[in-house]
C-alpha positions in Angstrom: -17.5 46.4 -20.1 -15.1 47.1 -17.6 -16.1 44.4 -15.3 -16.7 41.9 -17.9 -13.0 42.6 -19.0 -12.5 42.0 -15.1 -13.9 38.8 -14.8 -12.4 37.6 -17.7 -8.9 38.1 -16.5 -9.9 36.7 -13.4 -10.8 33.3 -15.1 -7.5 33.4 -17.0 -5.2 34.1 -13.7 -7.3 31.0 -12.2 -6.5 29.3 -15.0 -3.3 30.0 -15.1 -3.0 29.2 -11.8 -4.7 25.8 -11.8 -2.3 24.6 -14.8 0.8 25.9 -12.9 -0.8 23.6 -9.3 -0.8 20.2 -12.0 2.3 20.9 -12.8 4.0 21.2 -9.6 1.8 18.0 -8.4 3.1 15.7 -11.4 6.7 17.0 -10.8 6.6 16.3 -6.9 4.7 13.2 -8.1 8.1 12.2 -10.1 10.3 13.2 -7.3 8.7 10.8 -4.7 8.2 7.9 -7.2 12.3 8.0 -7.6 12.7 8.4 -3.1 10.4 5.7 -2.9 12.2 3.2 -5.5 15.8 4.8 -4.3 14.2 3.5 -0.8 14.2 -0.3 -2.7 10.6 -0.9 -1.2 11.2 0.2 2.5 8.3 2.3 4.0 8.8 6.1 4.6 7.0 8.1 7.4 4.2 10.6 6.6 6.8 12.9 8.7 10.3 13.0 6.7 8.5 12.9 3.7 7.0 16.1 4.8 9.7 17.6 6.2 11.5 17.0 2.8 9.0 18.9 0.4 8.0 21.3 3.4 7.6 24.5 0.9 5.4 22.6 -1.3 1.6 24.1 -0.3 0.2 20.7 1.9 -3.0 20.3 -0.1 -0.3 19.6 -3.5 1.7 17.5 -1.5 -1.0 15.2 -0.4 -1.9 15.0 -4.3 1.3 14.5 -5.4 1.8 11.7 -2.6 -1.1 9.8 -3.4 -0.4 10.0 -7.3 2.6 7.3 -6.3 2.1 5.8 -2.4 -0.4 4.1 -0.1 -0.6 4.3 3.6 0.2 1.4 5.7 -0.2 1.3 9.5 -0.5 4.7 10.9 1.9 7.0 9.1 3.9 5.4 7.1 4.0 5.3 3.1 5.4 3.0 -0.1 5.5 3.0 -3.7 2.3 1.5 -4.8 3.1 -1.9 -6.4 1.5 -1.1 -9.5 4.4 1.2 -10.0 7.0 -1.6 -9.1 6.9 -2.6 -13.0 10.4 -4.8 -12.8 8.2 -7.4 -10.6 6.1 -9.6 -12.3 2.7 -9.4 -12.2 1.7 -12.1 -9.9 4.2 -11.1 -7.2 2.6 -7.6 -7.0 -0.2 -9.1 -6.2 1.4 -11.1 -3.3 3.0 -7.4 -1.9 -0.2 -6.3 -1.5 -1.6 -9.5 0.4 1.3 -9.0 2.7 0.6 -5.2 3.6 -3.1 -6.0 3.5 -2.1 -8.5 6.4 0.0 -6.1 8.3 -2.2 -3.4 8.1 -5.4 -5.8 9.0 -3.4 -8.0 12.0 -0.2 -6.4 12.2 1.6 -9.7 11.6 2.4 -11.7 8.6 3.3 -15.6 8.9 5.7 -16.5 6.4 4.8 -20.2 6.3 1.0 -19.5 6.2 1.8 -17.4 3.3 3.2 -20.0 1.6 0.7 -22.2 1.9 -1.3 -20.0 0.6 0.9 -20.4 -2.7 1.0 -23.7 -2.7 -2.4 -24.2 -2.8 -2.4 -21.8 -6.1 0.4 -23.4 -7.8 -2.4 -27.0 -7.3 -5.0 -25.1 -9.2 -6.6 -22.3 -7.2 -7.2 -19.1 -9.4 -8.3 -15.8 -8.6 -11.8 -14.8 -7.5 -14.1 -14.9 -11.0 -15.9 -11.9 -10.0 -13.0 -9.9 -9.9 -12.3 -8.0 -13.1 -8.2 -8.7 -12.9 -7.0 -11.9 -14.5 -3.7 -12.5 -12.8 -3.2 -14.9 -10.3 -0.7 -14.7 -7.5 2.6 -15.8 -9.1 5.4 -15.8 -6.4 8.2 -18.1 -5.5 9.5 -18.0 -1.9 12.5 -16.1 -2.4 9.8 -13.1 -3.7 8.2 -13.9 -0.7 11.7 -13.4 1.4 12.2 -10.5 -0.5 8.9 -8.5 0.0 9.1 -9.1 4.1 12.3 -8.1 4.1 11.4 -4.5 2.7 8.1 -3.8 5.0 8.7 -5.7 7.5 10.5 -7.1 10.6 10.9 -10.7 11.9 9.0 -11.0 15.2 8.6 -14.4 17.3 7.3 -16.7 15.1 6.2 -13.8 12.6 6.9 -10.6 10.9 5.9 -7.7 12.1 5.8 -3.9 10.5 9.5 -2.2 9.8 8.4 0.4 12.4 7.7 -1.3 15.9 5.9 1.3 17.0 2.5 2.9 14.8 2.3 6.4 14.8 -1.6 7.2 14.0 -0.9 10.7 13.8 -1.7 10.7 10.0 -5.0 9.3 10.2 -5.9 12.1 13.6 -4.6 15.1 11.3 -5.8 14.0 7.7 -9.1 11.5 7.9 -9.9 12.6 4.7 -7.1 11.8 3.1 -6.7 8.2 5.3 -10.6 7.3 3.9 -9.2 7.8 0.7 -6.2 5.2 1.5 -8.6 2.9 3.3 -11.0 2.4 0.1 -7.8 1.5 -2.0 -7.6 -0.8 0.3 -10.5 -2.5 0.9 -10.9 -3.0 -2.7 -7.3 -4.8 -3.2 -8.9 -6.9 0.3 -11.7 -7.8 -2.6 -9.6 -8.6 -5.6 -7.5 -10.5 -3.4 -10.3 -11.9 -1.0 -9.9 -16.0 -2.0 -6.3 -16.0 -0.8 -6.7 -14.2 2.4 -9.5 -16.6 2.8 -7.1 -19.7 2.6 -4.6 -17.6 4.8 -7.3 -17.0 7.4 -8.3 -20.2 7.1 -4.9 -22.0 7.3 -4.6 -19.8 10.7 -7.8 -21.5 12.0 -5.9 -24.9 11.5 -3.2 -23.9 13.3 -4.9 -22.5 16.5 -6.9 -25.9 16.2 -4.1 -28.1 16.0 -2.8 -26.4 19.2 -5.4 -26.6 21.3 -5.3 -30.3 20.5 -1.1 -30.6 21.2 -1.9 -28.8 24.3 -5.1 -31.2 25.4 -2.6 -34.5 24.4 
């Protein structure tokens, strides 16, 4: 009886202590939801985020982090954009195409990008396999807007807010980085017709000059 009574407690201290790890995790959850929006869409590094809840055990942290962020090139984190509810749908959407492209290439071309929503607004739609009905609703000042936040200009391009990518996230946590890198690849799905058009669009380009360059 005496361990039975034992075990018992045991399961209610676990349980206890379980309930009491959920609710430190949605708190800290809360906490960097509001320094990511107080940040108005600028990425944060895996490294003063840290620093900032450094008391918090790692494994709630991590959690609580990716309850509210993704991870873009190397170390650095933003507000998912299904938490950005005061944009519209549509130019969610187009935040993630962007940091799909910067995390993929690194770059972004504005005017590529655009074309990309041009070609929308003359009657392209959304892959039909995909089980989200929005289509990429943007105007260029959302555009302007978005690269202004993540990115940097570079020649004839934007590049990351951060110059320089610090991988050190991905060496210290891969199983946490996997986890990222599946969110991404399937927003690379849902989204897959218009990177296809920006891909393509970047073919043109290169082809158009190699021909300036043979004239």
């Amino acid at each position: 009886e005496g361990d039975g009574g034992g075990e018992e407690n045991e399961e209610k201290d676990e349980s206890k202590k379980e309930e009491e790890e959920r609710r430190i995790c949605r708190e800290l959850t809360s906490k960097l939801t509001i320094l990511f929006m107080a940040s108005e869409g600028y990425p944060i590094p895996f490294s003063l985020l840290r620093d900032k809840y450094s008391t918090v055990k790692l494994h709630l942290f991590q959690n609580a982090l990716g309850g509210c962020a993704v991870l873009i090139r190397g170390s650095n984190f933003l507000l998912k954009s299904s938490l950005m509810h005061w944009l519209r749908a549509g130019v969610r959407d187009v935040r993630d195409l962007i940091l799909i492209l910067l995390n993929r290439d690194g770059i972004v071309r504005r005017e590529k990008l655009l074309r990309v929503l041009d070609k929308k607004e003359n009657g392209m739609r959304r892959d039909r396999g995909s089980d989200r009905s929005a289509c990429l609703d943007a105007r260029e000042d959302d555009v302007e807007l978005i690269l202004n936040q993540v990115a940097g200009k570079g020649i004839n391009c934007w590049t990351m807010k951060f110059a320089v990518d610090d991988m050190s996230y991905e060496r210290d946590y891969p199983t946490e980085t996997s986890m990222y890198k599946k969110f991404w690849t399937k927003r690379a799905l849902e989204l897959t017709q218009y990177l296809k058009v920006y891909d393509e669009e970047e073919i043109k380009d290169g082809e158009k000059g190699v021909e300036e360059m043979e004239l």
